[in-house]
C-alpha positions, 0 to 999 in steps of 0.5 A: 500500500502506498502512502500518499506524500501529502499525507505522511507530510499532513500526519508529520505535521500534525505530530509537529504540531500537537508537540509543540503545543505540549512543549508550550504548555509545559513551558508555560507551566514552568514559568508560571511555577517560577514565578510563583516560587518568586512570589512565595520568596518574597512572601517567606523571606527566603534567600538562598546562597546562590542560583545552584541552592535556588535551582535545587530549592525550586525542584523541591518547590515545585514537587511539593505544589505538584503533590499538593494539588494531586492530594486536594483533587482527591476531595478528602476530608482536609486539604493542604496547602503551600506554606513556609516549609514548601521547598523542604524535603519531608526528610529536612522537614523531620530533621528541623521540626519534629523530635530528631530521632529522640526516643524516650528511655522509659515506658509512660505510666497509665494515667487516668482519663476524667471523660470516659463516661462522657456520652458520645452522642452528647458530643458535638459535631464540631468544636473550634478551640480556635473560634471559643478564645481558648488558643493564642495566635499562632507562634513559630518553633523555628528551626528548634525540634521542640515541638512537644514544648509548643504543644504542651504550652498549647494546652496549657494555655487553653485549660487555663483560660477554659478554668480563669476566663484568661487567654496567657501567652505562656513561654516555652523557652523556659521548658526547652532551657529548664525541664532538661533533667528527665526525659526532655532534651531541648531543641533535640526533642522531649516529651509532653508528659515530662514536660506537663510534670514539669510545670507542675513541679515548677509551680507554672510558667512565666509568660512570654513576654517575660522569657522570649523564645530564641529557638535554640538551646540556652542557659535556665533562667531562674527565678521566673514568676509562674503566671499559670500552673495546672495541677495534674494532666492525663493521657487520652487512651492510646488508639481510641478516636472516641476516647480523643472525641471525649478529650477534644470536647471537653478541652485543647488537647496536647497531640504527638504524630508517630 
């Protein structure tokens, strides 16, 4: 069979065609995400090195939009989005965020839980700590893997506002600097409930103001005055989403990802 030479010169330029329209698209993809990963600079603050940091950087970045938007086309119940931590891998991300690879020496004593015999069907569907005045705007741990400090301070400062009607801004860098004798190690990583025992002991922490966060390891500085304190804390039942349910309910609670 013998192919007319308009057609084979129509189908090669078809094929020319649709290529360099693909060729165009991803291009302008391209740039579009390189000016989108300027804007997000700008809005961050970030500057890298030199171009060999940025063109790594923006490889990350542009990874990280592209399994952003993949996850929310699957409508599921929580979507994500692009925030500062965007041109980090997820290996830099545990590395400067999360406990460091800390594990604890010692097994957690049972607590008690005071909301067992809440009802489930007498829960709310929803509940926002946030909208009720029970959580301080939002503060940044830095490149500090103290985390459990943070979440600790958290819930404190919602059980006292939920016990006072006073929303405190509390500090942790006291417990990153002073609750070094146990279990908890800082910046390298700790844990909430030594840190919880902690501020029982020390009668409470000081507010912010008074000991700023640095997001680095220092020297305790005693002598501090206590501006709020708890009496006890208890561990939700591990593996129970309707023990959480009854905890979350009833008051912020501190939360560890494994």
């Amino acid at each position: 069979m013998v192919i007319p030479k308009g057609l084979i010169l129509g189908i090669l330029g078809c094929v020319c065609f649709c290529s360099s329209v693909l060729a165009a698209r991803e291009l302008s993809d391209d740039l579009s995400m390189v000016a989108r990963h300027e804007s997000w600079m700008v809005q961050y603050g970030r500057v890298y090195k030199d171009d060999a940091e940025k063109a790594q950087r923006f490889g990350v970045f542009k990874a990280n939009v592209g399994f952003i938007k993949s996850f929310n086309a699957k409508n599921l119940k929580f979507y994500l989005g692009v925030n500062q931590f965007a041109d980090l891998t997820n290996e830099e991300f545990k590395a400067t965020k999360a406990n460091k690879g800390y594990k604890p020496s010692m097994e957690r004593m049972p607590t008690g839980f005071r909301y067992e015999n809440v009802s489930s069907d007498a829960l709310s569907a929803t509940v926002s700590w946030r909208t009720k005045g029970a959580v301080t705007p939002i503060k940044d741990q830095g490149q500090c893997g103290c985390c459990w400090a943070f979440s600790v301070v958290a819930a404190t400062e919602g059980v006292v506002k939920l016990k006072t009607g006073k929303l405190i801004s509390l500090c942790e860098q006291e417990l990153v600097d002073c609750d070094v004798h146990g279990e908890d190690q800082g910046c390298e990583g700790g844990l909430m409930d030594d840190a919880f025992k902690f501020i029982i002991k020390n009668g409470g922490l000081t507010i912010e103001s008074n000991y700023p966060y640095t997001a680095a390891d220092d020297k305790c500085k005693s002598g501090t005055n206590g501006a709020a304190t708890i009496k006890s804390y208890e561990d939700v039942p591990a593996n129970n989403e309707g023990a959480l349910m009854q905890a979350v309910a009833s008051q912020p609670v501190s939360v560890a990802v494994d």
